[in-house]
N, C-alpha and C positions, 0 to 999 in steps of 0.2 A: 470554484467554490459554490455557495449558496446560486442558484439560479432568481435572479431579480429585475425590478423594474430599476433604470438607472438613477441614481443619487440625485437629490433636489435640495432643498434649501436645509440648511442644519438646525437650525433654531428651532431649540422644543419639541426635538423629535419626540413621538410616541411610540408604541407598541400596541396593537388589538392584537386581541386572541379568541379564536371561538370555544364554544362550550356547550354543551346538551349533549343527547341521546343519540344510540347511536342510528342512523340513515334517517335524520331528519333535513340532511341535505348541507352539512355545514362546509363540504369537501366545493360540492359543484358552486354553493354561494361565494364561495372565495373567487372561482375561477368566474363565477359572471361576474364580480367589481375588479376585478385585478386582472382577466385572462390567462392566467395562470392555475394548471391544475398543479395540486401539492401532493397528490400523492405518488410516490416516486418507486414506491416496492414492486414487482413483479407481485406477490401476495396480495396488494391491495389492490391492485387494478383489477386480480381476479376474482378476489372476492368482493369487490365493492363496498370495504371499509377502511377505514388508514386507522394501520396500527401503529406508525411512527408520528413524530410529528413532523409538519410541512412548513415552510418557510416563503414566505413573498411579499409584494410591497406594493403599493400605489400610489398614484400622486394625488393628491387630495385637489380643491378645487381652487386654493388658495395657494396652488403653487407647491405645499409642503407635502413633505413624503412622511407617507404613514408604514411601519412596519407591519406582517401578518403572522400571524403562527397560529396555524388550526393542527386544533388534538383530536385525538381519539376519542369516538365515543360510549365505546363497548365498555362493560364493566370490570373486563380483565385486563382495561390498559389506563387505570384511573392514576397508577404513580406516572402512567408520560401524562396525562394529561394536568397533574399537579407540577410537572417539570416544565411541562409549556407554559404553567402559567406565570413562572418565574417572569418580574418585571412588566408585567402586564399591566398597560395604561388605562384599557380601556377592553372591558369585554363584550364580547359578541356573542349571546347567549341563541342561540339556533332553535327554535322549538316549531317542529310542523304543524301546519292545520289540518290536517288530517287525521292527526293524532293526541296531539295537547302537550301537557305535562305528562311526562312518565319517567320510572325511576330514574337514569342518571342526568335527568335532568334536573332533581333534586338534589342528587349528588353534587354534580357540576356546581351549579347554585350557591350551596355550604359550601364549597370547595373556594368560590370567590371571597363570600364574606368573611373566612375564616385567615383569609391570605389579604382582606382588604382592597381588594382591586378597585380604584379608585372611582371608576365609571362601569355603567353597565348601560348599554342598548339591545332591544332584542328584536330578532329578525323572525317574523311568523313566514317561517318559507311553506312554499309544495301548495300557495293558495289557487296553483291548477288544478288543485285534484279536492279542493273543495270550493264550495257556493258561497257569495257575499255572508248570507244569514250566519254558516257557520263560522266563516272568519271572525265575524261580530261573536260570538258566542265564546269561540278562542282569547281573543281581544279580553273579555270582560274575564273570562277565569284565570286569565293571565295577570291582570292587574291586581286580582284578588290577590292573588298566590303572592306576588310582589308585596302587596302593601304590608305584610306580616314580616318582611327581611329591610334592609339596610337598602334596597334598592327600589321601596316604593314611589310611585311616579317616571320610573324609569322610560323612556321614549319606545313605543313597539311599531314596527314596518312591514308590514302584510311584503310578501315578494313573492318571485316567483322566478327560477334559476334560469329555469325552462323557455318562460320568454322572455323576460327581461322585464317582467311588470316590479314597479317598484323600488329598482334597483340604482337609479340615479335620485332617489329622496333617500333611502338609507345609505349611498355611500355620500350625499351629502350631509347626511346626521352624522355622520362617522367624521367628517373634518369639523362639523359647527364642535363636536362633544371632543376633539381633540385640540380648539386652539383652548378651550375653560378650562383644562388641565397644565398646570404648571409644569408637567415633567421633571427629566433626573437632574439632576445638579452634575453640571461637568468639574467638581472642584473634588477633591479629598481625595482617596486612595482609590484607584481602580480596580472594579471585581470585576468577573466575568465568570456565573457559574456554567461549567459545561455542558451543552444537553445533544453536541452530535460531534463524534470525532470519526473523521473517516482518511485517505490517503488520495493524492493524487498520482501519477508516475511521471517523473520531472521537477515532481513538488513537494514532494513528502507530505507530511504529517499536517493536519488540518481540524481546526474545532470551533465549534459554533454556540452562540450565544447570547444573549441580551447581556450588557456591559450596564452594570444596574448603577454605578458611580465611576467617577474620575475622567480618565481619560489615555486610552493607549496611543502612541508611534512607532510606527514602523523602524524596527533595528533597536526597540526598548527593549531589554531583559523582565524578565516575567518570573513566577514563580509556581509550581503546582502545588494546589492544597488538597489532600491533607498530608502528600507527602513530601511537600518541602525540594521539587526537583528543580534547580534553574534551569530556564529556557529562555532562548531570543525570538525575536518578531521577525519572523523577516520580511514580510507582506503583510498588509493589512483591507482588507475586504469591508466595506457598508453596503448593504445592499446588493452584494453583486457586482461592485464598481471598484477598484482598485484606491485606495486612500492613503493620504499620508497618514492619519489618524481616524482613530471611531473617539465616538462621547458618550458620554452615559446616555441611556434609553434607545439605544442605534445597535439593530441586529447585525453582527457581527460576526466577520471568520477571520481567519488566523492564521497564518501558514508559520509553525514551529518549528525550529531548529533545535537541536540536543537532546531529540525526545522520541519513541517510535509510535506506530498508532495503538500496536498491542501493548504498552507502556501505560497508556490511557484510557480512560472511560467516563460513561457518564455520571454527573455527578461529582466529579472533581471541580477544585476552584483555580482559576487562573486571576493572579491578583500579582501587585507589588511585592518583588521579593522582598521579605521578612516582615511583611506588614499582618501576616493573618497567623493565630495561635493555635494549633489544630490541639483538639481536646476531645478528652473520653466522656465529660459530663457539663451540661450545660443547665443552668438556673432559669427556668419560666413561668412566666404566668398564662395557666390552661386554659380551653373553656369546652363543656362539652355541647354538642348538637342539640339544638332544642327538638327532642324527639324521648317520647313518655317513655320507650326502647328500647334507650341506650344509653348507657353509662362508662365512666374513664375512672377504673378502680385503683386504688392501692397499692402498689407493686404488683401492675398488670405489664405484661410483655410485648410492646407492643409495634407497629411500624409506624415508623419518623418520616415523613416527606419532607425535606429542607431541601429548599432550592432546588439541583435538578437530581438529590442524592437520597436514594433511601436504606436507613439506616434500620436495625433492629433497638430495643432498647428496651431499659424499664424504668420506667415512671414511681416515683416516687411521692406521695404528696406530705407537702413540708408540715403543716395542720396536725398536728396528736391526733387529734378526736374526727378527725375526715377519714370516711374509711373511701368514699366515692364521690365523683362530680356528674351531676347528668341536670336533663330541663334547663342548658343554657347556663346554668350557675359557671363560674372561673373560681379558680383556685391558684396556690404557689405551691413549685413543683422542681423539682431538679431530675433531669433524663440523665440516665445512668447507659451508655453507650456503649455497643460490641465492637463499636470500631471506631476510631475517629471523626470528628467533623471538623469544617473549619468554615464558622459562622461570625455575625455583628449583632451589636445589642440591635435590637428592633427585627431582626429579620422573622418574618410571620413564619409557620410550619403547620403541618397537618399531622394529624394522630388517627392511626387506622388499627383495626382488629384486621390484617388479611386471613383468620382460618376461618370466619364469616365474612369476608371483602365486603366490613364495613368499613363508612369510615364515621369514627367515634367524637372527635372535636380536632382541634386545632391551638393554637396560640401564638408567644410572643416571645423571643429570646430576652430577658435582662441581663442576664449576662454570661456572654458566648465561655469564657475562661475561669470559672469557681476556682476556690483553692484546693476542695475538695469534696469529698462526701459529705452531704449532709447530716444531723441525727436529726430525727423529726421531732418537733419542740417549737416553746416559743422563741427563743434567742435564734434560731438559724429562721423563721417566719418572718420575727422584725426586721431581721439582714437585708432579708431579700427585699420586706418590704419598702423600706428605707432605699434603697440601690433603685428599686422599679419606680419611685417618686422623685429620684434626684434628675438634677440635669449632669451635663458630662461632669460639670467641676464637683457635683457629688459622688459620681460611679471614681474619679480620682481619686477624693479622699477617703471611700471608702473599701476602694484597693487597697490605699497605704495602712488602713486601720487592719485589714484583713492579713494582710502580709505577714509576717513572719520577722518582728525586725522594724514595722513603722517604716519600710522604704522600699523602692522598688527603683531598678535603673529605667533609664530614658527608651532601649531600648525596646525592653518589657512592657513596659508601658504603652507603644507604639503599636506592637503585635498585639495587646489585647484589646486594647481602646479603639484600634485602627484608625491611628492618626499622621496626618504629618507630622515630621522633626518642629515646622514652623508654628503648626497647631499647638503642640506638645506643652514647646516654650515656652509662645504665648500665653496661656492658660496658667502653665506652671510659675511662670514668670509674677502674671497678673495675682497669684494667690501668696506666694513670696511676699509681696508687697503689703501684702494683706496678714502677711506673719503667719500666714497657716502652715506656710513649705520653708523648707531649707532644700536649697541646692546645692552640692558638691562635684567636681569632677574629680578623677582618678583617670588620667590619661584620655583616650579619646572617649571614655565614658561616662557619663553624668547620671546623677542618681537624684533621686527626689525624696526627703523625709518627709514625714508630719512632724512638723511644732510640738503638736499636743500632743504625740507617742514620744517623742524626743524628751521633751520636759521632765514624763515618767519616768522616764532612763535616767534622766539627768538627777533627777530625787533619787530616784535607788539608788545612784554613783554619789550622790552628796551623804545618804545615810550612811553607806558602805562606809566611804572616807572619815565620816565622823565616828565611827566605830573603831576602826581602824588606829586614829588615832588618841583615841583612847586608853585600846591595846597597849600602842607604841608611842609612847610620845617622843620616843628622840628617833625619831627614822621621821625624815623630810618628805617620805610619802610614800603610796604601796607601788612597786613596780605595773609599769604601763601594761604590757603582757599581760599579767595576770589580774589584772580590773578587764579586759579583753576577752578571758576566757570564763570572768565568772558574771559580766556583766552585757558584752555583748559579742556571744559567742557567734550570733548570723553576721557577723560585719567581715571582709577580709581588713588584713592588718594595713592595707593603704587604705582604705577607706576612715579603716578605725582612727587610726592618726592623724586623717585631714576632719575627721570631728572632732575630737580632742583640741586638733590647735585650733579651731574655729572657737570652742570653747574657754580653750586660755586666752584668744585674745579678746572675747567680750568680758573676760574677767572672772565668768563663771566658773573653773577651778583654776588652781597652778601647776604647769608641768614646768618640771627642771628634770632635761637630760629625760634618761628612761621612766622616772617618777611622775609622780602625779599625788594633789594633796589637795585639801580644802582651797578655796579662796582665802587669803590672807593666813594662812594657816604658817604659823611659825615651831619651833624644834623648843620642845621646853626647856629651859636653859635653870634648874632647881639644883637641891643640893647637890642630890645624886650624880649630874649630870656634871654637875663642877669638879667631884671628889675623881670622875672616873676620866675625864679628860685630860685635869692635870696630872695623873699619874702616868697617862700616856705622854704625854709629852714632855713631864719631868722624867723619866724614863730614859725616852727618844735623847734627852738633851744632854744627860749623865753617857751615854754612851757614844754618843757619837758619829763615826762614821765606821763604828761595830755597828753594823746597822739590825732588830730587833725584826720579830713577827708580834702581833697585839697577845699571840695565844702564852709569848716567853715571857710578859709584864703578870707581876702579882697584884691578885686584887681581893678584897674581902670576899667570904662567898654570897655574901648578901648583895653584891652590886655584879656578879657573872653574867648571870642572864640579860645585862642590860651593856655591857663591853662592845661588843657586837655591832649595835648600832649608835650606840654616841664614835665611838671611832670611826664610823661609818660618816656619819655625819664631820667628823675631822678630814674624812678624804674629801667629801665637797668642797670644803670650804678651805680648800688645799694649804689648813694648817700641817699635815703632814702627807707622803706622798707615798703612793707606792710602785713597790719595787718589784723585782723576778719573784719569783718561789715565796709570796707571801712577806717579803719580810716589807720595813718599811723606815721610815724618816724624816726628820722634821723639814717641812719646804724649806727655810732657809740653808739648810746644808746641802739639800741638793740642789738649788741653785748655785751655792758657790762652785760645786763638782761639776755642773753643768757649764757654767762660762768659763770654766780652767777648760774643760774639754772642746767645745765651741773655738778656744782661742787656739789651741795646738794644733787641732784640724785645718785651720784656717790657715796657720802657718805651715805645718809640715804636709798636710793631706793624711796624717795617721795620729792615731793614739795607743799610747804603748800603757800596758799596767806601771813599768817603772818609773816610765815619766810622773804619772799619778802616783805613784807612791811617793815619789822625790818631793814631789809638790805639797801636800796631804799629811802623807804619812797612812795612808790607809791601808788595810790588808789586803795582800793578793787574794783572798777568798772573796772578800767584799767589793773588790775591784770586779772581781766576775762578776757577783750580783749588779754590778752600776753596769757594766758593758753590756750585760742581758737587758738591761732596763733601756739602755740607748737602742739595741738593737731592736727591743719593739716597738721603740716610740719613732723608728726611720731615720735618727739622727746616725747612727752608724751601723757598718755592717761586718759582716766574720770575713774575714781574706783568707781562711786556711789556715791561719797563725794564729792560736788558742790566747796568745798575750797581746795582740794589738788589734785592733780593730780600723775600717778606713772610713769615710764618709760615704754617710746613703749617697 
């Protein structure tokens, strides 16, 4: 794998990386603090530049191992050199005295500030090939140039590759400026974006990276982003040294299993499967270069550096009235993407013009997973801006607001938030408490509402019903189904029904059976309702065990339209019962038919039509109807014999 200095103390590992123009010496400076040269191409040995990036380590003075990755400094290799910078502690800014600042060491420079790299030291190398005077002269335009960026005061070390002047005070700057940086947090999900995948034979497939969170072991399952492929660990690589595990800020390789090397490239994410949401459009806030020059327009086309992947895209800014950002100004902005990415809120990028191999600004993801395109306006401005001021328990709530529905599941939530299960909870748990969320499962899945979108539902579903029964007042309430399909049609029907009865049981409506009705909501019980009830069941009661359909009872035509559902409300409340093919009869007669039949089965194991007639008196025709009605209620079944039925 990586060729390195062997593994030292793990605590707070860092990352340096160098940076400037190119043959200001940043290749041989690495190999006089480390002894290691990085450049590893046949190409760059012969041309004496590196157009890959190189990889190496040293032990710092205090025992702790520092990682190295020096880039390219040419201007046709400025996306490796925005890939090297992925996870960069601490930069190593290379500028010779012999020559000064010049352009990509301006480049370089913006390149850090726009990525945030959290330290900067610079190395005035090649001071054999100039005089004390000019080094001082170097020195002082150097601080200049500094004092106007993010990294004024920055530490500068006169060296010299050549013979070694210098080089034991700057590679002790390099461990004092690496223990004042707190480095990566080995906790939360593990990324690792790819910036070299190459093959060994014996070993297969291989790929290298700053592991920018969490933490990998050897024999963990892993995932490719942005295409979603599983893979196993089956070695793991720090430095050169075989490990059972890397940590966040620990350059890193990886010997893969399930995957070939022409399978891969750079630029992909190796992370926790299912933990990262790859997407066509990501929400940020911009900023362009402070340079009088240059501008980041409007639905300009332009190239995406993220991590070690670049992407084509078009920029969007969210602003009506902004046609452009330039002189350092930021703005909010949504990148409209040719291809997938799969990013986290915060993670910094750069913005390049490549048909002028500029590069135009940079920024900040808010958030890596939008729901969609934006229209530009103020209501999708405040969104974002609102989402880029919250903390995580806002970027939650204000998922659930965005959603589709006021709810998103646990596992959604995970992939886009990029969170643990225990995070998730947590969080979710602590805001629960807080009445903001409602939590439900539906098998191994848990879901998370908003309170305050839920409520609205809840009001819509309260007015509905009270309309409803206005409509209808003898119907106990509107089928469940159908408050489903007009009220929350993004629900599936288990989820829908374990809100519901969360609902019934704080009281807030009443379900009976398939219905569903106001809170306290009773069956108007008025004239109407009396004239048309006792007809049904003086009816039922005149006849007997000729058993009736509701449609064979006369009734005025002025109470028709209401038959329907007051006998509807009689099947509930199992004043009368029904039978096969519509017809029907008062519960007390079919109880008696019921325990005659119960008792004969009991004793013989069958039930015969004649026996029930003997008993009764009832009609063979009617006797069918009862045995059709045992036979779907599972009390009895057909044996081939149209007259007798046995026990289910």
């Amino acid at each position: 794998m990586e060729n390195s200095a062997p593994a030292g103390p793990e605590e707070h590992p860092i990352i340096v990386g160098t940076a400037g123009h190119i043959d200001h010496g940043k290749t041989a400076l690495i190999k006089a603090l480390t002894g290691c040269d990085t450049d590893r191409l046949e190409e760059e040995k012969r041309r004496g530049i590196t157009i890959e990036l190189g990889f190496t380590s040293f032990t710092g003075e205090d025992g702790h191992i520092i990682g190295i990755v020096d880039t390219p400094g040419h201007e046709k290799f400025v996306k490796t050199m925005a890939a090297g910078a992925v996870g960069m502690d601490l930069a190593l800014l290379v500028i010779s005295a012999a020559e000064g600042i010049m352009p990509q060491t301006r480049e370089h420079l913006s390149i850090l500030e726009l990525l945030q790299i959290p330290k900067l030291i610079v190395a005035l190398t090649k001071t054999d090939l100039a005089g004390p005077e000019q080094v001082s002269l170097r020195e002082e335009e150097i601080r200049s140039y500094l004092s106007e960026t993010a990294y004024a005061g920055a530490g500068i070390y006169p060296v010299s590759a050549k013979s070694g002047e210098g080089i034991a005070e700057l590679s002790r700057a390099i461990s004092e400026g690496g223990r004042e940086l707190r480095g990566k947090s080995p906790e939360g999900v593990f990324r690792l974006p790819i910036d070299r995948v190459f093959s060994i034979p014996g070993q297969g497939t291989i790929v290298t990276g700053t592991l920018l969170s969490g933490r990998i072991h050897s024999q963990d399952s892993a995932m490719i982003y942005p295409e979603e492929r599983l893979v196993r660990i089956r070695n793991v690589q720090v430095y050169g040294t075989d490990a059972e595990r890397a940590l966040a800020g620990e350059r890193t390789a990886l010997n893969l299993s399930g995957i070939e090397k022409q399978e891969l490239r750079r630029g992909a994410v190796l992370a926790e499967p299912h933990s990262m949401c790859p997407s066509l459009l990501l929400d940020v806030r911009i900023r362009s270069l402070n340079d009088a020059g240059r501008s980041i327009r409007h639905n300009a086309h332009l190239e995406l550096l993220l991590g070690t992947a670049h992407i084509r895209a078009k920029l969007v800014l969210l602003k009506a009235s902004l046609e452009e950002v330039r002189n350092g100004e930021s703005a909010l902005a949504q990148l409209q993407l040719e291809e997938p990415a799969a990013a986290s809120r915060g993670d910094r990028f750069i913005l390049r013009d490549e048909s002028i191999r500029e590069t135009l600004g940079g920024g900040c993801i808010i958030d890596p997973v939008p729901r969609g395109k934006h229209r530009r306006g103020r209501a999708a401005y405040l969104e974002l801006l609102e989402l880029e001021r919250g903390s995580q328990d806002a970027v939650l709530r204000e998922k659930l607001r965005r959603s589709r529905g006021g709810f998103a599941s646990f596992s959604a939530l995970k992939r886009e938030m990029q969170l643990r299960d225990s995070e998730l909870s947590e969080m979710a748990e602590a805001l629960r408490q807080k009445g903001e969320l409602r939590i439900l499962s539906s098998g191994p899945e848990r879901y998370v509402f908003s309170e305050e979108l839920l409520e609205k539902k809840l009001e819509e579903l309260e007015k509905y019903l009270s309309d409803f029964h206005k409509a209808y007042p003898y119907r106990a309430g509107e089928k469940q189904m159908v408050l489903r399909s007009r009220i929350f049609p993004e629900l599936d029907t288990k989820l829908y029904l374990l809100l519901l009865d969360a609902w019934n049981e704080e009281k807030r409506i009443w379900k009976n059976k398939d219905r569903v009705s106001a809170a306290g909501y009773r069956v108007k019980k008025d004239a109407r309702y009396t004239e048309i009830s006792n007809r049904i069941v003086n009816s039922l009661q005149k006849t007997g065990l000729s058993f009736l359909r509701i449609r064979d009872i006369s009734f005025p035509k002025e109470l028709e339209p209401w038959v329907n559902d007051v006998s509807d409300c009689l099947f509930d409340k199992k004043t009368i019962v029904k039978l096969d093919e519509e017809y029907c009869t008062l519960n007390s007669i079919y109880k008696k038919l019921l325990l005659l039949s119960e008792q004969e089965l009991s004793e013989s194991g069958k039930l015969t039509i004649d026996r029930l007639r003997d008993e009764t008196g009832i009609s063979r025709k009617n006797a069918k109807i009862f045995f059709r009605t045992l036979d779907r209620n599972h009390i009895t079944r057909y044996n081939g014999i149209e007259s007798e039925r046995e026990r289910f």
